[in-house]
C-alpha positions as CSV (number, residue, x, y, z in Angstrom):
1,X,108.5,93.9,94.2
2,X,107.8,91.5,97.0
3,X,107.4,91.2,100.9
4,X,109.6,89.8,103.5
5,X,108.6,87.8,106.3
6,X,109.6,89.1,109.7
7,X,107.9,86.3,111.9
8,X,105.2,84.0,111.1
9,X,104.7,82.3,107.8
10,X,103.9,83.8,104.7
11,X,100.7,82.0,104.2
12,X,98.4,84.8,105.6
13,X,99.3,86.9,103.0
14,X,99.3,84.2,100.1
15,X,95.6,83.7,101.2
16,X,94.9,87.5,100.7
17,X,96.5,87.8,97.8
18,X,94.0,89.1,94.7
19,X,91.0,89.7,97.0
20,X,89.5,93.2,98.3
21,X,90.8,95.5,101.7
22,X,89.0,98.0,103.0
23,X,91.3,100.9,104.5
24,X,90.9,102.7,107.6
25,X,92.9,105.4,108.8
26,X,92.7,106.3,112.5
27,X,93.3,110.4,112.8
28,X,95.0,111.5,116.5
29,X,97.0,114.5,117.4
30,X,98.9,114.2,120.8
31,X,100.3,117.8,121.8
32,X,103.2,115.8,122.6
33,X,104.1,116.9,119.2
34,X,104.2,120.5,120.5
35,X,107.8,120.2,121.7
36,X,110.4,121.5,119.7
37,X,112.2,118.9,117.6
38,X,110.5,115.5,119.1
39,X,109.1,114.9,115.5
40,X,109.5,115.6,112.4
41,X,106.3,114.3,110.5
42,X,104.8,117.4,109.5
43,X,105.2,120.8,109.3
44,X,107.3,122.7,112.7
45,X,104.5,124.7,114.4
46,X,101.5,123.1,112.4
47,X,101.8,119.5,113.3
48,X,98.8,119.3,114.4
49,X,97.5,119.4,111.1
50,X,99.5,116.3,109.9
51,X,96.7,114.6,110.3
52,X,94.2,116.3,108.4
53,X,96.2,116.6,105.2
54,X,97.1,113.3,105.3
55,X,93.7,112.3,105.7
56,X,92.7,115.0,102.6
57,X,95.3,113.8,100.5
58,X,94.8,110.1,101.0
59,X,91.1,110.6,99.9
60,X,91.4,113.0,97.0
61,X,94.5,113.8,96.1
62,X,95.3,117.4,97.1
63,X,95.7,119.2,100.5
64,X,92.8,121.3,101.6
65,X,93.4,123.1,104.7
66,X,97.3,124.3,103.7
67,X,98.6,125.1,100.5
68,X,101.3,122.2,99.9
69,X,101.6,118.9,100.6
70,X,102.9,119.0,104.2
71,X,106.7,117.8,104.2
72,X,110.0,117.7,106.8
73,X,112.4,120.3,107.3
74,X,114.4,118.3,104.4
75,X,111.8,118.7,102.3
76,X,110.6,115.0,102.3
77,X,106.6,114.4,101.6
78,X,104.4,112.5,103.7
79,X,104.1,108.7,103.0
80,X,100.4,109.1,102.1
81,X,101.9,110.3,98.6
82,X,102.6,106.1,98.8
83,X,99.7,104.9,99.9
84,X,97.6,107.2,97.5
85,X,99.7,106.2,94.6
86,X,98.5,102.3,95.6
87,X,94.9,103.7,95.6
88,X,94.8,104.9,92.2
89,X,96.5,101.8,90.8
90,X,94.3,99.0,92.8
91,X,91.8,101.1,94.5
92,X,90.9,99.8,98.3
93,X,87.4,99.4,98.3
94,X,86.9,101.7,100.9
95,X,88.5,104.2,102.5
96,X,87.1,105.4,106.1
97,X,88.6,107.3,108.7
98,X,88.5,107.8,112.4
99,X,88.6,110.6,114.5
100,X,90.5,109.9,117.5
101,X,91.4,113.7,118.1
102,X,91.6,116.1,115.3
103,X,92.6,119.5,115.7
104,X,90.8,120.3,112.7
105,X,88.7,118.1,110.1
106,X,89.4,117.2,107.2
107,X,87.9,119.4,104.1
108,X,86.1,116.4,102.5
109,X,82.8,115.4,101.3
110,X,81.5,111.5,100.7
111,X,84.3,109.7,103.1
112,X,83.3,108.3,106.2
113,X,84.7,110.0,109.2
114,X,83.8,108.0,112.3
115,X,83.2,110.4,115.4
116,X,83.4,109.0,118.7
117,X,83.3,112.0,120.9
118,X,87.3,111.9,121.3
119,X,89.2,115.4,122.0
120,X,93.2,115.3,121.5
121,X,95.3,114.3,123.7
122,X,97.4,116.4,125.8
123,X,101.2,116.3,126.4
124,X,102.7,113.0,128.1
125,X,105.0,115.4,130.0
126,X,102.0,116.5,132.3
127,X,99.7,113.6,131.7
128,X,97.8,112.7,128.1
129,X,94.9,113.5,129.9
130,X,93.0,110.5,128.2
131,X,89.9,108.7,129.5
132,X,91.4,105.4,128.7
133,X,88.7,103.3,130.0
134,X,86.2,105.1,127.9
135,X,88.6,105.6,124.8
136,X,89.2,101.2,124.9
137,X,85.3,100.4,125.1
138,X,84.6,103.5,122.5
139,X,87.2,100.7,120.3
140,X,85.6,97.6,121.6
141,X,82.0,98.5,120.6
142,X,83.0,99.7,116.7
143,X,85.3,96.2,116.1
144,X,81.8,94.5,117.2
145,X,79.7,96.4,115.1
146,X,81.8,97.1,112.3
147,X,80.4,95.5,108.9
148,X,82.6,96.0,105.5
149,X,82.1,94.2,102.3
150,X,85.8,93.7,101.8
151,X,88.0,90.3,102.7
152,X,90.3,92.2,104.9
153,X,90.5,95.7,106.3
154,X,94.3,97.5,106.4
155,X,94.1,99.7,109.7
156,X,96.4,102.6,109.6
157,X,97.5,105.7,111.6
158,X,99.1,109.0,111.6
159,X,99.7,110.9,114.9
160,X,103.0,113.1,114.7
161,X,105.0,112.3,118.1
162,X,103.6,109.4,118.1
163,X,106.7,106.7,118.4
164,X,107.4,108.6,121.6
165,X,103.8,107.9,123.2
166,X,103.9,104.9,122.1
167,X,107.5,104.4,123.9
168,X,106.1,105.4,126.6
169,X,103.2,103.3,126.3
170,X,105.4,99.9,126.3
171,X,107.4,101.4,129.3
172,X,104.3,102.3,131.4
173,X,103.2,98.5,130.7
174,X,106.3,97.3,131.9
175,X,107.6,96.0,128.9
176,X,111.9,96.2,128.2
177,X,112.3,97.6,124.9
178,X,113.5,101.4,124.7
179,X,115.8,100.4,122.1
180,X,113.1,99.4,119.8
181,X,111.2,102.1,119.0
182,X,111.8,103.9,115.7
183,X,111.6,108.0,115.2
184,X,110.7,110.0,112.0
185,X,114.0,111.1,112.4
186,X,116.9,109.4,110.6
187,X,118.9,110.1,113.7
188,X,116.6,109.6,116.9
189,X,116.3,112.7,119.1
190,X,117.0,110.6,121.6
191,X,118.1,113.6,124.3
192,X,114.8,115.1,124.1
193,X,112.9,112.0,123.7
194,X,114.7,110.9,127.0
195,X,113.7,113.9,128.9
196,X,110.0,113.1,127.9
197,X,109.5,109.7,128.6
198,X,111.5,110.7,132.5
199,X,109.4,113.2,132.9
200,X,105.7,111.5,131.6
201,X,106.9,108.4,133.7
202,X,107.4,110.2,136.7
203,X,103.4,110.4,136.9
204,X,103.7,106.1,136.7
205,X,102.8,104.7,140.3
206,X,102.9,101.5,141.2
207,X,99.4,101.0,142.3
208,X,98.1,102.3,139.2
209,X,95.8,99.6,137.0
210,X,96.4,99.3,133.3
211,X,94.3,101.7,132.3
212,X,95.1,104.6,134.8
213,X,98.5,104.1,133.1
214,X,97.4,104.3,129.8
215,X,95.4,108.1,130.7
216,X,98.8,109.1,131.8
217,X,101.2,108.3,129.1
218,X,99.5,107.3,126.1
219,X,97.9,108.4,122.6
220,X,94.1,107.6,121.7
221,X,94.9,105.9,118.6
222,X,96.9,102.8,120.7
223,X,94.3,102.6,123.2
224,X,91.6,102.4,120.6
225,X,92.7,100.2,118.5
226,X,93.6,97.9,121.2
227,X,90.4,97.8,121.6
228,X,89.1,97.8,117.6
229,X,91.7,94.6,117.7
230,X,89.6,92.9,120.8
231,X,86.0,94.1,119.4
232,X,86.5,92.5,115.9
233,X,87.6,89.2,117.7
234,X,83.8,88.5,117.8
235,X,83.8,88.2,114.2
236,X,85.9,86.5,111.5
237,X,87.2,89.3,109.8
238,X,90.9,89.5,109.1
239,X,92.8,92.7,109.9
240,X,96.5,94.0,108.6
241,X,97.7,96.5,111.5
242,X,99.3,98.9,108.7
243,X,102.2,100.3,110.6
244,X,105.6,100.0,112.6
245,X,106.6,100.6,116.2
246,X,103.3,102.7,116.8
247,X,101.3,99.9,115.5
248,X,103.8,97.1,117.8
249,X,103.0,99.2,120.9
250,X,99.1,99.1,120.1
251,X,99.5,95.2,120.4
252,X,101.9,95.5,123.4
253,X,99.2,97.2,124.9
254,X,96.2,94.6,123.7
255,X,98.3,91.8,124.9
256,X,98.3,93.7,128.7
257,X,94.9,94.1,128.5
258,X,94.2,90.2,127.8
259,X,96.8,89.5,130.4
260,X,95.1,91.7,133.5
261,X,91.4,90.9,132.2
262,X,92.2,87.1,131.5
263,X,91.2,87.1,128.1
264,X,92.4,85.4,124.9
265,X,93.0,86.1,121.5
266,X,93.1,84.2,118.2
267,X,96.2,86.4,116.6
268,X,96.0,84.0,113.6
269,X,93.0,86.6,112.4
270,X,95.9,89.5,112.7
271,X,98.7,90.5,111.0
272,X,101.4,93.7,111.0
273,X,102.7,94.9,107.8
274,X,105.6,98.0,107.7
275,X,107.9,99.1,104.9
276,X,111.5,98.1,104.3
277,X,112.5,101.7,105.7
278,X,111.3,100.7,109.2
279,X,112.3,97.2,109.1
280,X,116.0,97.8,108.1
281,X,116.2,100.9,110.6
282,X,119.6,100.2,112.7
283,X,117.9,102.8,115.6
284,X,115.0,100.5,116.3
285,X,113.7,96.8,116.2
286,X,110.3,95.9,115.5
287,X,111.0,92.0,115.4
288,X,112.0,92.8,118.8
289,X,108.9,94.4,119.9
290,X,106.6,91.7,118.5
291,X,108.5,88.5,120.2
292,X,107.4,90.8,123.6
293,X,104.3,89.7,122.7
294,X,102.8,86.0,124.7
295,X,100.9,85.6,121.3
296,X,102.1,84.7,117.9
297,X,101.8,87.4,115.2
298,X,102.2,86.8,111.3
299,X,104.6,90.1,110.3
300,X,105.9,91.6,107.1
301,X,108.2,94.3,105.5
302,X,107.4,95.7,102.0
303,X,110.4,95.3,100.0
304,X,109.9,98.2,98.0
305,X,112.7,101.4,97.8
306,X,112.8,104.5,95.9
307,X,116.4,103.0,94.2
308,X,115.3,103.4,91.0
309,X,113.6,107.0,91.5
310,X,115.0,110.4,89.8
311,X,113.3,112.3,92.9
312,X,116.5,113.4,95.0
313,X,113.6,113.6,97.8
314,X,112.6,110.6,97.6
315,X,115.6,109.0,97.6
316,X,115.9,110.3,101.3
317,X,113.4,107.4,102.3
318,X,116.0,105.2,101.4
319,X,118.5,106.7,103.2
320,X,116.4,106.0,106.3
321,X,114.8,109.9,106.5
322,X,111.3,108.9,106.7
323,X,110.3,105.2,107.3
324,X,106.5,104.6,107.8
325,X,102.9,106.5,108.3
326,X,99.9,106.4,107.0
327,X,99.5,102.4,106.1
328,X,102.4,103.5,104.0
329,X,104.2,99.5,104.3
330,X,100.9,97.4,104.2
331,X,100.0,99.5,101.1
332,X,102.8,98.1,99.5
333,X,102.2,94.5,100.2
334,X,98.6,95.4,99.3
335,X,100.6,96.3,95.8
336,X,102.2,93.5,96.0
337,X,100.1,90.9,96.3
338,X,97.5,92.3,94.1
339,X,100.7,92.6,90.8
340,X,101.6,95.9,90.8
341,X,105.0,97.2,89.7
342,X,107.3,99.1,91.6
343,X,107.9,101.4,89.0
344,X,104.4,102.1,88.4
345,X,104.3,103.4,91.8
346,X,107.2,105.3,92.0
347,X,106.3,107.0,88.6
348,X,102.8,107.9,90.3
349,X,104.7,109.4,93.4
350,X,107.0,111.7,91.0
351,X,103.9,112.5,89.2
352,X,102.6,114.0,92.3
353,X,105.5,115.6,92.8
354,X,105.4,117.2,89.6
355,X,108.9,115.5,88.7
């Protein structure tokens, strides 16, 4: 099992390889995710809780505030099965979690959850209702402050709906890139997706600033960690953006921060790491997104796949039916780099399963 290099060199990764990442998960709920058939990463009428059972099962194993595991329509599992089957063979040496807007917290004891006062955000087709300004310093001030005993920390996300805030994130900046964007869907919901962005872009004036923008048509967990990105520029920490289009659109959006405050950035501290699933999706183009960008970014794609598997369900990854979520791709080059095997994970996953 090994990475691919989507841009940059591979050297970032060689020089991580064998030491110690803390992981952070960023929690959001957008009630974007409210309209019928925009997503399908969690449960119809409950997606609001995606977050929290990924978050419970990430950190011990089992779902606490449902019954099952939360999966698709078809039946697929969340991609924290992945990333908690990386835990339990090379354990990340922490795992924290931020709440950038849960509809209900996690049923935990022991884990961090960072609280910074942020409420979810409300749909894009009437405005997200975000304090933008306040939700960017909020991410400034914990990248200055934050302190970990680990090499690197892997920064993750899980927000149902959230490849179509974040579409309409890039948009709102300006950038040209609908085509890119990926959706949990195999096959993009594109005419509803297409009524959204219309509609949330409609509230787009011209003589709005970046941040008035952002309020508009955009998800807490981008705007934060645009600003957990700048914040940790103060130190010399390394950070893998654990993620695909969502986590492209979170640097599309620190790059037009720098831009309209005149700041710089020293990207060779950064990196963004996704799974094969998103990287080989025909419906979107993350290479794409990340040349947008006016500075370099180092960029990988797990090469792992459930080929091998005797899951049926998990075989639909592979057929391109979920793709990414919950650091799901950057814990597989974490694997990776640190000699784990791919069957070891895939036999953890079924195990899970109870297969």
């Amino acid at each position: 099992m090994n990475f691919n290099t989507i841009l940059g060199t591979k050297d970032f990764l060689e020089y991580l390889r064998g030491k110690q990442a803390s992981f952070i998960l960023s929690c959001s709920v957008t009630k974007t995710a409210q309209i019928k058939g925009i997503s399908q990463a969690g449960i119809p009428g409950k997606m609001y809780l995606t977050p929290t059972l990924d978050a419970e099962f990430l950190a011990t194993k089992e779902v606490r505030s449902l019954d099952n595991i939360a999966t698709t329509i078809k039946g697929i599992p969340t991609p924290a099965l992945i990333t908690r089957a990386v835990h339990e063979l090379k354990p990340f040496s922490n795992l924290e979690f931020l709440n950038l807007g849960f509809e209900v917290l996690p049923k935990f004891e022991y884990f961090k959850i960072h609280d910074f006062n942020i409420t979810a955000s409300e749909n894009i087709k009437i405005g997200a209702n975000i304090d933008a300004m306040e939700v960017f310093q909020k991410g400034v001030e914990f990248g200055q402050n934050y302190k970990t005993s680990s090499e690197y920390t892997i920064l993750a996300e899980t927000i149902p709906a959230g490849t179509t805030t974040a579409m309409a994130t890039a948009l709102a900046l300006g950038y040209d890139c609908k085509e890119f964007f990926s959706s949990s869907f195999k096959n993009s919901p594109n005419n509803i997706k297409d009524e959204v962005l219309k509609t949330a872009l409609e509230n787009i004036k011209p003589h709005m600033d970046i941040f008035e923008r952002l309020s508009y048509v955009s998800d807490n967990m981008i705007v934060f960690n645009a600003g957990f990105i700048l914040g940790l520029q103060a130190t010399k920490h390394k950070l893998i953006l654990a993620g695909g289009t969502q986590m492209a659109a979170v640097l599309l959006t620190t790059n037009s921060i720098l831009k309209t405050m005149g700041g710089e950035i020293d990207s060779s501290k950064l990196a963004l790491c996704t799974t094969k699933w998103l990287f080989e999706d025909e419906n979107s183009n993350i290479k794409a997104l990340l040349e947008l960008l006016d500075f370099k970014i180092n960029a990988y794609n797990s090469q792992f796949d459930f080929s091998t598997s005797k899951s049926k369900v998990l075989k639909l990854y592979d057929k391109g039916e979920a793709k990414e979520g919950v650091g799901a791709g950057a814990a597989l080059i974490y694997a990776s780099i640190n000699g784990i095997k791919k069957e070891d994970i895939i036999n953890k996953v079924e195990e899970f399963l109870g297969e």
